[in-house]
C-alpha positions in Angstrom: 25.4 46.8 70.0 28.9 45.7 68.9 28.2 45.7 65.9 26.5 49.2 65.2 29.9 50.6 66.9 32.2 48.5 64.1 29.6 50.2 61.2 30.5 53.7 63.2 34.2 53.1 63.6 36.4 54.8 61.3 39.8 55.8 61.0 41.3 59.3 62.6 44.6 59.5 62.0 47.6 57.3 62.2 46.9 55.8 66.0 43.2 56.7 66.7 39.8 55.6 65.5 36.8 58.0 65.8 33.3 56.8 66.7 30.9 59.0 65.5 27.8 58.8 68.5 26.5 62.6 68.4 26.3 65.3 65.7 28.2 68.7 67.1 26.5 71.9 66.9 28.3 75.3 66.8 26.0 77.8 69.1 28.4 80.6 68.7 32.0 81.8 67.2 33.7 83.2 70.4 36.7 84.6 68.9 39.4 84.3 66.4 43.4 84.8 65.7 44.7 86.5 63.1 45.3 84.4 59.8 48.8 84.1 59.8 50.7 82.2 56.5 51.8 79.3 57.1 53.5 76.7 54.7 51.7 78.3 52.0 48.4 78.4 53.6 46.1 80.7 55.5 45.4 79.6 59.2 43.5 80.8 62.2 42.8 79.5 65.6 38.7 79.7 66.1 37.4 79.3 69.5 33.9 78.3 69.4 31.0 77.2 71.9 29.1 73.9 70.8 26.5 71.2 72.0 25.4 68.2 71.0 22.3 66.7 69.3 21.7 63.5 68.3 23.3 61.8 70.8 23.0 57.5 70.1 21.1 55.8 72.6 24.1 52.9 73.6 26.3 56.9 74.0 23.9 57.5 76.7 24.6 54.4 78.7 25.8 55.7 82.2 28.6 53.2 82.2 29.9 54.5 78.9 29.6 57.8 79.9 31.5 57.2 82.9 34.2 55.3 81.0 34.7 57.7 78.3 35.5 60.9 79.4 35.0 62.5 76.0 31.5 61.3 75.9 30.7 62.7 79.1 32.0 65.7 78.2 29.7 66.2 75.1 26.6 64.3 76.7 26.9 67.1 79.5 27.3 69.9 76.7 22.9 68.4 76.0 22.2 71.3 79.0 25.1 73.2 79.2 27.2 74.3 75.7 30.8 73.7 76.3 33.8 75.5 74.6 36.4 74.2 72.2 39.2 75.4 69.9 39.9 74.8 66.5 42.3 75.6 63.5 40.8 75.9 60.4 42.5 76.8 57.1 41.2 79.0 53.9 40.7 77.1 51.0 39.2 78.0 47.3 35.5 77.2 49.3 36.0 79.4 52.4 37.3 78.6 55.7 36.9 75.0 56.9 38.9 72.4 59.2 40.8 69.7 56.8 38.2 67.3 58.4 35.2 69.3 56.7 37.4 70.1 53.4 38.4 66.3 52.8 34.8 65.1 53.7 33.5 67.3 51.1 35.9 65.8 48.7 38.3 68.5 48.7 41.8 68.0 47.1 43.9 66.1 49.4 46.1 68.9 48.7 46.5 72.7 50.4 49.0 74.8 49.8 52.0 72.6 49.2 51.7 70.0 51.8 49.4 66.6 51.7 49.2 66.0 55.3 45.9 67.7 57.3 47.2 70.2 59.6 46.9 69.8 63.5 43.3 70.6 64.8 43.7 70.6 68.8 40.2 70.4 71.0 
């Protein structure tokens, strides 16, 4: 089990490592701000209703769901879709997060800044 979780690690930001042990679905754009400019770049704040699919067998353990709050938050979103809240940014492909942008092998570039922009949950 150890290591499938090292293959899964990778890195999410300067402090954190993400482990990725379910695949998010969107079930439904909620609602939106206005796109406001900001250091050269269009932003909005998307709040969105999601589940989960996918979900990796060792994820379903009930003493890591217990001990990881965040998992048990998305393992409980397999009945019930939960809410979360987003920034995303327009770039020359649309609206995306820098997550999706940078996966896609988007410049590591918007507007006039390098660093991905804050995306709060």
């Amino acid at each position: 089990m150890f290591e499938k979780g090292k293959k899964l690690f990778r890195p999410s930001g300067i402090d954190n490592l993400y482990m990725n042990y379910c695949q998010p679905i969107i079930k439904e754009v909620l609602s939106f701000s206005e796109p406001t400019s900001m250091n050269g770049e269009m932003h909005s704040k998307v709040k969105y209703s999601y589940s989960v699919a996918n979900f990796e067998d060792w994820a379903k353990n009930p003493q890591v769901v217990t001990a990881f709050p965040g998992v048990k938050h998305d393992f409980e979103s397999i009945n019930q879709p939960k809410e979360g809240v987003t920034d995303v940014l327009l770039t020359s492909e649309g609206w995306t997060t820098w997550e999706m942008w940078s996966s896609k092998g988007g410049s590591n570039t918007i507007g006039d800044r390098s660093n991905p922009p804050p995306i709060s949950h």
